[in-house]
Structure formats: structure tokens, C-alpha cells
C-alpha positions in Angstrom: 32.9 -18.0 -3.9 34.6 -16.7 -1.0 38.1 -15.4 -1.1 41.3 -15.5 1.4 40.5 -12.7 4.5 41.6 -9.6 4.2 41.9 -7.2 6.5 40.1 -3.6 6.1 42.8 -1.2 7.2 41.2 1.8 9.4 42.3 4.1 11.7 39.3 4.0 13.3 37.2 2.1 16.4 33.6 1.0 17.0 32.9 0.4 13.2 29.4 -2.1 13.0 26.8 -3.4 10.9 29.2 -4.1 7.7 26.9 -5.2 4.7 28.9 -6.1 1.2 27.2 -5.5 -2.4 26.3 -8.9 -4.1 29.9 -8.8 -6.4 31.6 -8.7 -2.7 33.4 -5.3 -4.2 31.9 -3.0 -2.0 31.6 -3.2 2.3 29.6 -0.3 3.8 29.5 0.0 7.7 28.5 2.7 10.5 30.5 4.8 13.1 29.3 6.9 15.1 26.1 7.6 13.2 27.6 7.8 9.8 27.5 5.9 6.9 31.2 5.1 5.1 32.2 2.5 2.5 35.1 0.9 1.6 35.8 -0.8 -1.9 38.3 -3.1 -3.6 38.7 -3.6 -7.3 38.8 -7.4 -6.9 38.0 -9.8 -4.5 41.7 -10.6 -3.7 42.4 -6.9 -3.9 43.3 -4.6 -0.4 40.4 -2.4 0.6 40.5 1.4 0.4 40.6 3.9 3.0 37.0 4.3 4.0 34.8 7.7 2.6 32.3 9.2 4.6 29.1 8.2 2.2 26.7 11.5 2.0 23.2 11.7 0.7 20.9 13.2 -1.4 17.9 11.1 -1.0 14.7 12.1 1.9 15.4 10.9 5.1 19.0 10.7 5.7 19.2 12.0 9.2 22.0 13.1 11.6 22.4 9.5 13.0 22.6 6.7 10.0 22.7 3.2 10.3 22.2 -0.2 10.1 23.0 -0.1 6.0 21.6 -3.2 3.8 22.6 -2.9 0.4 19.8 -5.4 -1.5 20.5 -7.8 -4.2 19.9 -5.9 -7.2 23.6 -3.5 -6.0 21.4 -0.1 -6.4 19.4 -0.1 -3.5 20.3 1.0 0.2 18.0 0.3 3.2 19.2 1.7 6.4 17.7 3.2 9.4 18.0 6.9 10.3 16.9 9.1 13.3 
């Protein structure tokens, strides 16, 4: 199930809490307070440059974190101040 590493290539620092989508094809992770993702095409693929993920849903805040993307690959949990 797993594939070879591969590395995530950003320019930036203090990137946390990465969480992947069940089909391993999508990694989204915080810095400073914001929400990007990364994806691939397949699992030996390189990852893309990282996009700034933006909301339309109630709740999203100035400071998002901590996502959780759930089993079913449509739903996002994450904590927001």
C-alpha cells in the first residue's frame, strides 16, 4: 500500500499537522494559520507546489488548523479560531 518516500518540495518552514486523503493523492497541512494542500497524480508521482486552500463554508476563521480529511475524501474537519 505504501509507496517509496518522496519528498514534498517547499520553500517554506514550520509546516504541521499533514493529513492525506484515503487514495494517498492529496496531503493538506498548516503554516502559520493557513490551510494549503499539495497533490500528486499518482502515488509514485512528485508533489505540487502547495496552494493556499480558501473557504466558503461557516467558520473558517483567520487562524486554521489541525486539518483531518475523513474517510469518505469529501469531508474536512479542522479547528479554527
Amino acid at each position: 500500500m505504501w509507496g517509496s518516500a518522496s519528498e514534498v518540495d517547499v520553500t517554506m518552514t514550520g509546516l504541521s499537522d499533514p493529513s492525506l486523503t484515503p487514495d494517498m493523492l492529496e496531503m493538506y497541512f498548516t503554516k502559520s494559520g493557513t490551510i494549503y494542500v499539495t497533490k500528486r497524480s499518482t502515488i509514485g508521482s512528485a508533489w505540487s507546489t502547495p496552494q493556499a486552500v480558501s473557504f466558503t463554508v461557516v467558520g473558517a476563521g483567520i487562524h486554521d488548523q489541525t486539518p483531518n480529511i475523513q474517510p469518505d475524501d469529501l469531508t474536512m474537519l479542522f479547528s479554527s479560531d
